[in-house]
C-alpha positions in Angstrom: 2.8 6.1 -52.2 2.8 3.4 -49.4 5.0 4.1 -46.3 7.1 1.2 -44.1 5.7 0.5 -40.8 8.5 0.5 -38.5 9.5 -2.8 -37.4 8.9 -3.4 -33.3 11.0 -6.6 -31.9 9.0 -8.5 -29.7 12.1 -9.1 -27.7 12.6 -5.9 -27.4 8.7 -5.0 -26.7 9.0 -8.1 -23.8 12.6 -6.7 -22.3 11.0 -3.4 -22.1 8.1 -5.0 -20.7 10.7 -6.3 -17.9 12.6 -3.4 -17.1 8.9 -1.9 -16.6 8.1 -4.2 -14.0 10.9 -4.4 -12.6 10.8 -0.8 -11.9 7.4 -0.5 -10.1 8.1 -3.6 -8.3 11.7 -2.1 -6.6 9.4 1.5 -6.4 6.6 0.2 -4.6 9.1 -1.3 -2.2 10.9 1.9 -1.5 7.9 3.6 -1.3 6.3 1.5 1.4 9.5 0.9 3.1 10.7 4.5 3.2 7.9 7.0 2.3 7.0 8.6 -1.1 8.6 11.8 0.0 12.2 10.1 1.1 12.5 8.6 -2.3 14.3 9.9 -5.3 14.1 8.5 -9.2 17.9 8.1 -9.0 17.1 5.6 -5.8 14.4 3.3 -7.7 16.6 3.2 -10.3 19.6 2.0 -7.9 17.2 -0.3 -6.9 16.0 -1.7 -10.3 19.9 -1.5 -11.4 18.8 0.6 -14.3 19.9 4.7 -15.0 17.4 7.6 -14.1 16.5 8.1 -17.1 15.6 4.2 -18.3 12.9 5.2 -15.1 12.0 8.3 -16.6 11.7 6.7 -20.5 10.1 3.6 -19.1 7.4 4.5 -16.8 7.7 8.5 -16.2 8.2 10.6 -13.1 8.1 9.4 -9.2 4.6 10.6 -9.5 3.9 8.8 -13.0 5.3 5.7 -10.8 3.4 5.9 -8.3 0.1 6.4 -10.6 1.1 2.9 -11.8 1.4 1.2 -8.9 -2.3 2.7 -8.0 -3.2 0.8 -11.2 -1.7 -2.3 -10.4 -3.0 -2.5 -7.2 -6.5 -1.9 -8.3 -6.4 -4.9 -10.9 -4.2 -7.2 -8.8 -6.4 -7.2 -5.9 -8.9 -9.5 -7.7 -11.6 -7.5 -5.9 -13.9 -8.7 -9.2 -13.7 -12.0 -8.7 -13.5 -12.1 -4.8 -17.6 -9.6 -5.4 -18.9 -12.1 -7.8 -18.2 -14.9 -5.0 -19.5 -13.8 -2.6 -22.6 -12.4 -4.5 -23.2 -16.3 -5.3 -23.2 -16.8 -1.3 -27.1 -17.3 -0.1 -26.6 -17.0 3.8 -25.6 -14.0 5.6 -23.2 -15.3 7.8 -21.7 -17.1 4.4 -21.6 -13.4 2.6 -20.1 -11.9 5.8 -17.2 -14.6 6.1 -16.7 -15.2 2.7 -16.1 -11.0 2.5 -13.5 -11.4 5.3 -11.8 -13.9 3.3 -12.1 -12.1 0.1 -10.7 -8.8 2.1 -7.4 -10.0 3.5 -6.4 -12.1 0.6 -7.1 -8.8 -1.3 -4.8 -6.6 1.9 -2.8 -8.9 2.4 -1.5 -9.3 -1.8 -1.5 -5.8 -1.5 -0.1 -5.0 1.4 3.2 -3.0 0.2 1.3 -1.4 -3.3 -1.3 -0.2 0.3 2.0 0.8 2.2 3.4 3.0 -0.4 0.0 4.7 -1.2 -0.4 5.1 2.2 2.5 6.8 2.9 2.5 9.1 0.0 -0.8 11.1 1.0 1.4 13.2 3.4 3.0 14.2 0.5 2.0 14.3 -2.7 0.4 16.9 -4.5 -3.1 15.5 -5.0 -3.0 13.3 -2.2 -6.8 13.1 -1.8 -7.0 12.4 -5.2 -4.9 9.3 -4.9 -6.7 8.2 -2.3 -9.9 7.7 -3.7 -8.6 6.5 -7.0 -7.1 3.7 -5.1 -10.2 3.1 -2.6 -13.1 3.8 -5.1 -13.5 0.5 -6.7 -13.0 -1.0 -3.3 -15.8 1.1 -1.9 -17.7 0.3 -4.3 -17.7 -3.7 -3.5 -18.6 -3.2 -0.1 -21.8 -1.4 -1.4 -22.8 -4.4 -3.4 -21.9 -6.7 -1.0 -24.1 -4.4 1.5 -27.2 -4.7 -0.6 -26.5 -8.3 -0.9 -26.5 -8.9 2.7 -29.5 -7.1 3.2 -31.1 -9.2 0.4 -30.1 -12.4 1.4 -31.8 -12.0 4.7 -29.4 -10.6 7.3 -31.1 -11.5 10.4 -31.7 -7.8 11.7 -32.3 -4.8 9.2 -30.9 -1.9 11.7 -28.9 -0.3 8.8 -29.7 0.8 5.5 -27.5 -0.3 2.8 -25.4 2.8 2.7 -24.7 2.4 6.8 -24.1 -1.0 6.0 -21.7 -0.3 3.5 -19.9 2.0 6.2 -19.5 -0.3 8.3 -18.3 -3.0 6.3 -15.8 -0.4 4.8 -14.8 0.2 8.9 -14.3 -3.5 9.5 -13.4 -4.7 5.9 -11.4 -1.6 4.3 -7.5 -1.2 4.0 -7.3 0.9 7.3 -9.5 -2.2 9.6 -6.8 -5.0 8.6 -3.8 -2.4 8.9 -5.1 -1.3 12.3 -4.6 -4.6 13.8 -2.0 -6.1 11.4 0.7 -3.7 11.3 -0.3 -1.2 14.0 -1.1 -4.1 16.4 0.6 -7.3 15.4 -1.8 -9.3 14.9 -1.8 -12.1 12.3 -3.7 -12.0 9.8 -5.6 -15.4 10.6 -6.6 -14.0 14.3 -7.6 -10.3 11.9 -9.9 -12.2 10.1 -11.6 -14.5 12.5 -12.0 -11.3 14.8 -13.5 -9.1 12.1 -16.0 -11.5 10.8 -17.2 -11.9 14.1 -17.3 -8.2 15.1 -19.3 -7.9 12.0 -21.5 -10.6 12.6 -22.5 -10.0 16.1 -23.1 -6.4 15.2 -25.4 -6.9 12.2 -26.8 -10.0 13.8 
């Protein structure tokens, strides 16, 4: 005996789709402009102009929200595409500006999903955790890019590929452009002239 499927409206699957965004979008900005802890589910659904329990249905709890804007993050910082770019790069100089590029279009798209991460460590339960589900990928990259470098001829080997991944995760990672961006004021054209030429005079 054959059983109906149930019938799913695409409108409805696309409104849903919506409200979902809408949600992490309104989170992520109360999470970066207030901190993970000072936020409620009842405020991001104020925000989104939705009730609690659309949040709860739709995405889960503040912590399930805050999982998804990890995701997001992850995939909308184009980090793939900005790696295989620069991998294609022959000169060192070229790999080391076209990774300051590819790094603050990649912080600087991300800067609020970084914000509310950021200020959630404090707080939330597996904090470390979060942390390096955000970073890993991004940690990753700098290692490739790091053996690239070193490949490609950089002009002075005085670090191995792993130091040379540190540093390029000092000068290059989330907390290097937030240092002089947010905690200093700096644009982010002067951040990435300045970085790329830190890094280039050091590994010169």
């Amino acid at each position: 005996m054959s059983t109906k499927r149930a019938y799913v409206s695409p409108l409805r699957e696309q409104a849903a789709a919506r409200t979902r965004a809408l949600i992490l979008e309104q989170a992520e900005l109360l999470f970066a402009e207030r901190g993970y802890g000072r936020v409620t589910v009842a405020d991001i659904a104020a925000a989104a102009g939705v009730a609690s329990k659309t949040v709860f249905a739709s995405v889960g709890s503040k912590s399930d929200v805050l999982d998804r804007i990890v995701d997001k993050a992850v995939v909308g910082s184009g980090y793939e595409r900005a790696v295989a770019r620069i991998l294609d790069v022959r000169t060192p100089d070229g790999v080391l500006r076209a990774l300051a590029r590819g790094t603050r279009a990649g912080n600087e798209s991300q800067f609020k999903a970084h914000e509310a991460i950021r200020k959630a460590l404090p707080v939330h339960e597996n904090g470390e955790a979060l942390w390096e589900r955000a970073t890993a990928d991004y940690r990753e990259a700098l290692r490739a890019v790091a053996r690239h470098f070193l490949e490609v001829g950089a002009p002075a080997r005085r670090y191995s590929a792993e130091e040379t991944a540190d540093l390029l995760w000092f000068w290059f990672g989330p907390t290097g452009w937030r240092t002089l961006v947010v905690e200093n004021g700096w644009s982010w054209d002067r951040a990435e002239e300045v970085l790329y030429r830190t890094a280039a005079s050091a590994l010169a």
